[in-house]
N, C-alpha and C positions, 0 to 999 in steps of 0.2 A: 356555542359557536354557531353564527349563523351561516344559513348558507346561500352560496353564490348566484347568479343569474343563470338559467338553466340556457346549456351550450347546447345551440341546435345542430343539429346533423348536417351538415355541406354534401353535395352532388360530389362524387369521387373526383378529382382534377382528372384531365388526360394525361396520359403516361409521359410524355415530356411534361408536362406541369409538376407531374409527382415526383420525377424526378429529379429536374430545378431546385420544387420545396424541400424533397431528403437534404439534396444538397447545400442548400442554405442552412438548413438544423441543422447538419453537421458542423460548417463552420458556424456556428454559432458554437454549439457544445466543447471544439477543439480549442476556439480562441478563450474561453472559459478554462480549459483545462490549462493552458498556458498561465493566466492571469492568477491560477490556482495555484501552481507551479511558483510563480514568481513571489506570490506576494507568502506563501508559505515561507520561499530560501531568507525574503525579507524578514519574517516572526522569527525563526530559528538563530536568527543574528542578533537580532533584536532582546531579545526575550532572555539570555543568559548576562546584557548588559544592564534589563532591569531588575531582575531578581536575584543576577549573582550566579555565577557559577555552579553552588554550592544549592542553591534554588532551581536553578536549570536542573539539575541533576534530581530535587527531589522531587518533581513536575513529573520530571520522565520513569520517577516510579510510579507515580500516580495514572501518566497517560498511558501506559505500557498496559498495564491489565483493563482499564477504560475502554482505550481504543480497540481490543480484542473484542467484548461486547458492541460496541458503540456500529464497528465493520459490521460484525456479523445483523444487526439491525437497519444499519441503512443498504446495504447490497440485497438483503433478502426481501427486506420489504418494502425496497423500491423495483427491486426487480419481480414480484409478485402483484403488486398491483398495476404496474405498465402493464404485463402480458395479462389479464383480468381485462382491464380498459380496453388494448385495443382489438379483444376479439368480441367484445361485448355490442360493437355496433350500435342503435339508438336506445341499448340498455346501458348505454356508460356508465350512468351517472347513478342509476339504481343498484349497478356491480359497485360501481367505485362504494358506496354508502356500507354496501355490504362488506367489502373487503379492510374497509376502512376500521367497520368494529370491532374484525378480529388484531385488527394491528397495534388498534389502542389499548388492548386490553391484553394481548403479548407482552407489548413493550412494557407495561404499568408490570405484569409480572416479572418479567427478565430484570428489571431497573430496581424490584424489589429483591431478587434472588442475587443483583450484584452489594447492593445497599446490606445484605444480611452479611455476604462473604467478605466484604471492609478488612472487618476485626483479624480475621485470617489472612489477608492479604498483607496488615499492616504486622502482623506478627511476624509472617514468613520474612518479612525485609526487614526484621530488625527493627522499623521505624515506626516507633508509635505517634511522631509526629504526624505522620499523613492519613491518618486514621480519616480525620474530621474534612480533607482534600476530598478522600476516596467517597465518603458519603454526599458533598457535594458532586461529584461527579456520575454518580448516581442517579441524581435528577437529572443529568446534560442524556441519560440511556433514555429516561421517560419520554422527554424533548424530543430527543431522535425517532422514536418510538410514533410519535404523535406528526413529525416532520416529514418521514421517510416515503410515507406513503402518500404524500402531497405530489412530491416531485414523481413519483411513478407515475401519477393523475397525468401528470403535466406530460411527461415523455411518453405515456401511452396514446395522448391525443396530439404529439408532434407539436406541443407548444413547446419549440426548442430555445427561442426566444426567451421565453420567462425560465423555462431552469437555467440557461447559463446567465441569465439575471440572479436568478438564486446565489446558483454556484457563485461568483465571482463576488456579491454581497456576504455570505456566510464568511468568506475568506476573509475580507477586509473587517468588517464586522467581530471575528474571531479574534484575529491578529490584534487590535484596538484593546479586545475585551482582556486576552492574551498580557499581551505587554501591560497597557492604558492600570488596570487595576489590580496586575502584579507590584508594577513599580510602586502602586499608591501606598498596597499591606505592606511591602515590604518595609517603605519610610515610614508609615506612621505605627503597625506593630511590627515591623522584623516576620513579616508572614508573606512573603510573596506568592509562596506553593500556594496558601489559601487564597491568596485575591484572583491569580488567576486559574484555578478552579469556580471560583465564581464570575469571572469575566466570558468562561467560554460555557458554559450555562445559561447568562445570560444575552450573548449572541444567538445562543442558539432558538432561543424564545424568540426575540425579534424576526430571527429570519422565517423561526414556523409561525407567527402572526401573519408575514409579507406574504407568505404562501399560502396561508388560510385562507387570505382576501381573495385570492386568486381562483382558488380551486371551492371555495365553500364545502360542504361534507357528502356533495351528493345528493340525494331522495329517496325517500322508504319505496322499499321494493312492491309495486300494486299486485302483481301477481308469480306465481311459479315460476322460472324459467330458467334454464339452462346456464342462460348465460348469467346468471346473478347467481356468485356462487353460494354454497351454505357454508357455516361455518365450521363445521368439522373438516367435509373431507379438504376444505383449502386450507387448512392450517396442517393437515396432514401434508398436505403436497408442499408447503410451505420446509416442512421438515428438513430433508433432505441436501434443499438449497442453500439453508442457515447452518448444516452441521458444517458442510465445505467448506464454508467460507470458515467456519470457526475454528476448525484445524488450520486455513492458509495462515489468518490471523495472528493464531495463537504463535504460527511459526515464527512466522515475523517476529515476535517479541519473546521468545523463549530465551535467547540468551540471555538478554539484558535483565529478564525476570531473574534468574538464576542469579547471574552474577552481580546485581542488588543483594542477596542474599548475604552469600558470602565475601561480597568487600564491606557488610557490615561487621559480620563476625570478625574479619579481620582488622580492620578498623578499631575495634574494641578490645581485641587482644595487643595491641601493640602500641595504641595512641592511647593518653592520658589526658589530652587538654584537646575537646570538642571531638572525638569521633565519628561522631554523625557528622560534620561538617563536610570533614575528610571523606568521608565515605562518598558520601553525596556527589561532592565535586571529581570526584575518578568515575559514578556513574554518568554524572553529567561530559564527559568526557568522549565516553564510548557513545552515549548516544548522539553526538556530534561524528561520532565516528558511521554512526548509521548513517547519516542522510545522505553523505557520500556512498555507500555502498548501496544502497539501494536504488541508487540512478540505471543499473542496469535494470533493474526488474519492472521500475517506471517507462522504463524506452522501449519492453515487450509489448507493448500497446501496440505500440505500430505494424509489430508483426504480426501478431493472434487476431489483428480488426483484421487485415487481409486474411491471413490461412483459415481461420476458424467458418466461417461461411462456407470458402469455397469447397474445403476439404468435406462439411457436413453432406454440401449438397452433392460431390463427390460417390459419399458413403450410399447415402439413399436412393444414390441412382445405381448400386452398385456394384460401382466401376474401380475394380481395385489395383488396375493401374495406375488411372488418375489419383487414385487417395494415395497409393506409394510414392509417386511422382510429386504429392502436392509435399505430403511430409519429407520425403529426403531435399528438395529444394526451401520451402518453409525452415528445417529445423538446418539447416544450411546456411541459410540468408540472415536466420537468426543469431548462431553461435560467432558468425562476424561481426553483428552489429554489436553485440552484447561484449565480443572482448574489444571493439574500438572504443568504446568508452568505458570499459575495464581499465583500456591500459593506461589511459588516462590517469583515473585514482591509486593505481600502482604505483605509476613510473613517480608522480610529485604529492605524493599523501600530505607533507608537513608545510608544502605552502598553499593548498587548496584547503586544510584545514584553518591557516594563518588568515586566510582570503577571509573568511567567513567569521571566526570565532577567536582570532587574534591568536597570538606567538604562544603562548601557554600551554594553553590548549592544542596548539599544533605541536610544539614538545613533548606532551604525556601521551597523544595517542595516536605518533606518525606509523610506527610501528604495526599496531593494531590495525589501525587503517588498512596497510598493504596485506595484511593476511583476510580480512574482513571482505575485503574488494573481491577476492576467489570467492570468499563463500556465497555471497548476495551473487554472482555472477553463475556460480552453481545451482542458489536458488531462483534466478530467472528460467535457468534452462531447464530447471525443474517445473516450473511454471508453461512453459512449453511443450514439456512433454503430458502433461495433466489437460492440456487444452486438448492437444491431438485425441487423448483417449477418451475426454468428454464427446470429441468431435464425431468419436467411433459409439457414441453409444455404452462406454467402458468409462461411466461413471462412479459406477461401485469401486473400481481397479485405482483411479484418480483419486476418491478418497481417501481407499487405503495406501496410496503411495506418498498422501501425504502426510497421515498420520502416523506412517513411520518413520519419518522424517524428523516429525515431534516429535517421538519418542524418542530416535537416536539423536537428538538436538539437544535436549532435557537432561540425558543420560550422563552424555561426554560433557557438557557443559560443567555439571556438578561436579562429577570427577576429578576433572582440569581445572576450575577456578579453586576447590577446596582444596587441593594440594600446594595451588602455587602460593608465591611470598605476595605480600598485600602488595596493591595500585597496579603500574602499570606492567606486572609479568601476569596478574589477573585479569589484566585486560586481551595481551594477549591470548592468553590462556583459555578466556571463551570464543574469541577469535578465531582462533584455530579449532574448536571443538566443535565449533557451530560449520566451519569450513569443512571440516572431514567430513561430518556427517551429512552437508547437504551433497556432498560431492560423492559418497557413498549411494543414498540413496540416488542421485541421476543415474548412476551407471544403471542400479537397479531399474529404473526408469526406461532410461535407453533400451534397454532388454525388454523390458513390456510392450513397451512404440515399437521396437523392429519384429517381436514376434505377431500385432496388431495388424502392424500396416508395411511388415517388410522391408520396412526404412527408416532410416532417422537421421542424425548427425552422419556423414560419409566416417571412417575413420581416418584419412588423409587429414579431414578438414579441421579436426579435431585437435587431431597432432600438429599443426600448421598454426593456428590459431593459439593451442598452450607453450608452445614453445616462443611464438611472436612474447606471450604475455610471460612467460617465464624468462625470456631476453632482457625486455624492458625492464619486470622486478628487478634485477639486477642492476641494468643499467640505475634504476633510481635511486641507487643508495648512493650512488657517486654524484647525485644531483644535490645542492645545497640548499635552503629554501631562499625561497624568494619573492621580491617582494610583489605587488598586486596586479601592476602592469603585464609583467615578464609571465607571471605566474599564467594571465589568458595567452602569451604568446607562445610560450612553452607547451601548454594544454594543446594550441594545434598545432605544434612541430612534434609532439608525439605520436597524435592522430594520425599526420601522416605517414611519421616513423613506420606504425605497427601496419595501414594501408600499403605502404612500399615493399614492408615487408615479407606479406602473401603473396603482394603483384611480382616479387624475385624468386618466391620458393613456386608459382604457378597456380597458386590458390585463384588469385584474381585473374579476370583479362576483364576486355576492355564493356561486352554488356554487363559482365557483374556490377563494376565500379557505374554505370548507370542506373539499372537497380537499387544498387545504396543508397548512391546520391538521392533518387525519390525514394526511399523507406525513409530515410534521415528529413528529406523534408517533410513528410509525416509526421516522423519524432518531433522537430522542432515545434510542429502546429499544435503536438498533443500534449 
C-alpha cells in the first residue's frame, strides 16, 4: 500500500470559521446518512426479488452473526483511530501509521477467529448450506478491518467531505454487489446467498482501495512520543469500546439468531419436500419484520447527538441539577419521538410491510411486526438510558445493562420459539420474547438512570405515551391493508392521531410540539 501526500498542518481557522467548517461536516455526514438510509430501504426491497425469498432469508442467517463482528470492528476502530488522529496534532500522520498496525492485524485476527467459528454457526442454524456464505463473509471482517480505520483518519482530520463520499459510495456500491451478483448465482447456480456474499466483499475492497487513496498509511514514527500511540496499551484501551458494541450488536440479532435455529428444527420435523427452503423463507420474513422495528432505534440519533454532549459536560462541571434536568427532558423528548413512529409500525404492520416486500410477506409477518414494533421501541429506550449512564461516567453499569439484556433476549427467545408450532406462531413467539425482555430489562434501566441522575422518563409520560401506543395497536387490527398510496397517507393520519392524542391527555402543549417538530427535522437529515 503506498502512501499518500503528507497533509500539512493548517493555522487553527477563527472560531466562527471552525464553526461554519463543523457545521458544513456535519451536513455533509447527515446527508450521507440519509442517502445510507435510502439506498439501504432500496437493497432490502430489492434483494429478496433477486435471490428469492427463500435466499433473503438464508443471507440474513449469514448477515446476522457477520454484521455482529463486522459492527463491532468498524465502530471501534473507526472510533479509535479518529480520537488518536485528532489529539495527535503535527503527529497525525505518524499516530495514524501506528494505530493503523494494530488494526490490521486485529482485524486479520477477529476475521480468522469468525472464519474458524463458520462450522459452528452453520450447524447451530441447521444450515450446512451457508457454511461456504459464512467463510466468504469472513473476508468482508478482514476488509472491514483494513477499511475501518481509514475513515477514522478521515473524521479525525474533519475531512467530512470524503467520508460521506465514502459512506454513500459503500452504500451504492454494496447494494449493486448485494443484488447485481446475488441475482447472477442465483440464475446461473441456484446460489444467490453465495453471490451476494461475494458481491458485498467485493464492495467492500473497492471502497477500502477509494479510501486508501485518500488517506495513504501514514509514516514511520522518527521518534518517542506521546502522541503516537504503542501498541499494547492502545489495543487495550481499544478493548472495552469493542466489548460494548459487541453485546449492542449482538442484541440486535439475537433473536433472529435463535429463531434460525429452531424454525429449522421445525421445518425438518414436519416438511418432507425441501425444509430448508421453508425454513429459510419464515426467516426471511422476520427479518423484513426487523427493518420496520428498528426505525425507532435509528431515530435515537437525533436525540443522544443533542443530550449526550450536553448532559457530559453537565456531569463534569458537576452540576447535578443540570444533569437531572437534562435527563428527565432528554429521556422525555425521547420516549415521544420513539412512540410516534412506533405507532406508526403498530397501528399498519401488513401494509408497510406490503409497501416494501409485497403481500406475502406482509401476510406471514403482519402479526410479528406489531409485537416486534414494542420490542425495538424498548430497545431504543434502552439505548438511551445506556447513553445517559455512559454520559455519567457509569460505563461499566451500561455494559452490564446491556449484556443482560442478551442474556434475558437468548433465554426467552429459545424457550418461546422451541415450544411454539413451526412459521408464523414462531415468529411471533420470538417477537414477543425479545419484547418482554428488552422491556424488562429498560425498567431495570430506568431504575439505574433515576438512581444516577435522579430522573429519567416522568411516569405520567410514560403512561401517556403506552397507552396512545396500546390505543392504536388496537385500533390497527381494524385497519385492512392497503395499498401504496394510502399506506404513506395513513402513515401521517396516524402520526398525528398518536400527536393529538398526548396534546388531549396534556402531555403536549404548544413548545413541546416545537421542539419535536426540530428533533424530527434532525431525524429526517439523519
Amino acid at each position: 500500500m503506498s502512501e499518500s501526500p503528507r497533509v500539512e498542518s493548517v493555522e487553527k481557522p477563527a472560531d466562527g470559521a471552525e464553526v461554519r467548517r463543523a457545521g458544513r461536516g456535519g451536513m455533509f455526514v447527515l446527508a450521507a446518512k440519509v442517502f445510507f438510509q435510502l439506498v439501504g430501504l432500496v437493497q432490502q426491497a430489492l434483494l429478496p426479488r433477486a435471490i428469492g425469498l427463500a435466499g433473503y432469508g438464508g443471507f440474513s442467517r449469514v448477515f446476522a452473526p457477520s454484521s455482529v463482528v463486522s459492527n463491532v470492528i468498524v465502530f471501534g476502530f473507526t472510533q479509535g483511530v479518529s480520537r488518536t488522529v485528532a489529539g495527535a496534532g503535527e503527529k497525525d500522520r505518524e499516530a495514524f501509521r501506528a494505530a493503523y498496525r494494530v488494526h490490521l492485524v486485529t482485524g486479520i485476527v477477529v476475521a480468522a477467529g469468525f472464519l474458524a467459528a463458520s462450522p459452528a454457526i452453520a450447524w447451530f442454524q441447521h444450515a450446512p448450506y451457508i457454511l461456504v456464505p459464512l467463510m466468504v463473509m469472513a473476508a468482508l471482517v478482514a476488509v472491514y478491518g483494513a477499511y475501518a480505520p481509514l475513515v477514522g483518519y478521515l473524521n479525525g482530520k474533519g475531512e467530512f467531505a470524503k467520508q460521506a463520499t465514502l459512506d454513500m459510495t459503500a452504500a451504492t456500491l454494496r447494494t449493486a454487489g448485494l443484488v447485481g451478483l446475488g441475482y447472477l448465482f442465483r440464475a446461473k447456480w441456484e446460489n444467490g446467498v453465495l453471490g451476494s456474499a461475494i458481491g458485498a466483499v467485493l464492495a467492500g475492497v473497492a471502497v477500502m482501495l477509494l479510501a486508501l487513496r485518500w488517506t495513504g498509511t501514514g509514516t514511520a514514527p522518527t521518534a518517542d512520543d506521546p502522541r503516537v500511540p504503542k501498541a499494547k496499551p492502545y489495543l487495550l484501551g481499544l478493548v472495552p469500546v469493542m466489548l460494548a458494541q459487541l453485546f449492542t450488536s449482538a442484541l440486535m440479532q439475537a433473536d433472529i439468531s435463535v429463531l434460525g435455529h429452531y424454525l429449522s428444527k421445525g421445518a425438518a420435523a414436519v416438511i418432507t419436500d425441501g425444509p430448508e427452503k421453508v425454513a429459510d423463507e419464515w426467516v426471511g420474513v422476520y427479518r423484513a419484520c426487523q427493518l420496520f422495528a428498528f426505525l425507532p432505534y435509528q431515530l435515537l440519533f437525533s436525540v443522544t447527538q443533542i443530550l449526550f454532549p450536553m448532559l457530559a459536560k453537565a456531569h463534569t462541571e458537576g452540576d447535578r441539577e443540570a444533569v437531572r434536568r437534562l435527563v428527565s427532558r432528554g429521556s422525555r423528548l425521547g420516549s415521544i419521538v420513539l412512540g410516534l413512529f412506533a405507532s406508526v409500525v403498530i397501528t399498519l404492520p401488513p401494509s408497510l410491510l406490503a409497501f416494501v416486500y409485497g403481500k406475502d410477506v406482509a401476510a406471514r409477518g403482519a402479526d410479528a411486526l406489531r409485537v416486534l414494533a414494542l420490542g425495538q421501541t424498548a430497545f431504543a429506550m434502552l439505548g438511551l438510558a445506556t447513553t445517559v449512564l455512559v454520559s455519567l461516567g457509569r460505563e461499566r453499569k451500561a455494559m452490564a445493562l446491556t449484556a443482560t439484556a442478551l442474556t434475558l433476549t437468548l433465554a426467552a427467545t429459545a424457550l418461546a420459539t422451541g415450544g411454539a408450532a413451526f412459521g408464523g406462531a414462531q415468529l411471533v413467539a420470538a417477537a414477543t420474547a425479545a419484547s418482554v425482555s428488552l422491556g424488562t430489562t429498560v425498567v431495570f434501566g430506568a431504575w439505574l438512570v433515576h438512581r444516577e441522575a435522579k430522573a429519567f422518563v416522568p411516569g405520567k409520560t410514560a403512561l401517556r405515551v403506552f397507552g396512545a401506543l396500546a390505543a392504536l395497536a388496537v385500533a390497527g387490527r381494524f385497519v385492512p391493508p392497503l395499498g401504496k398510496g394510502l399506506t404513506v397517507v395513513a402513515a401521517v393520519a396516524v402520526a398525528f392521531v398518536y400527536l393529538g392524542a398526548l396534546t388531549l391527555t396534556g402531555e403536549l402543549g404548544r413548545d413541546d410540539l416545537a421542539v419535536l417538530k426540530g428533533v424530527l427535522g434532525r431525524g429526517k437529515k439523519a
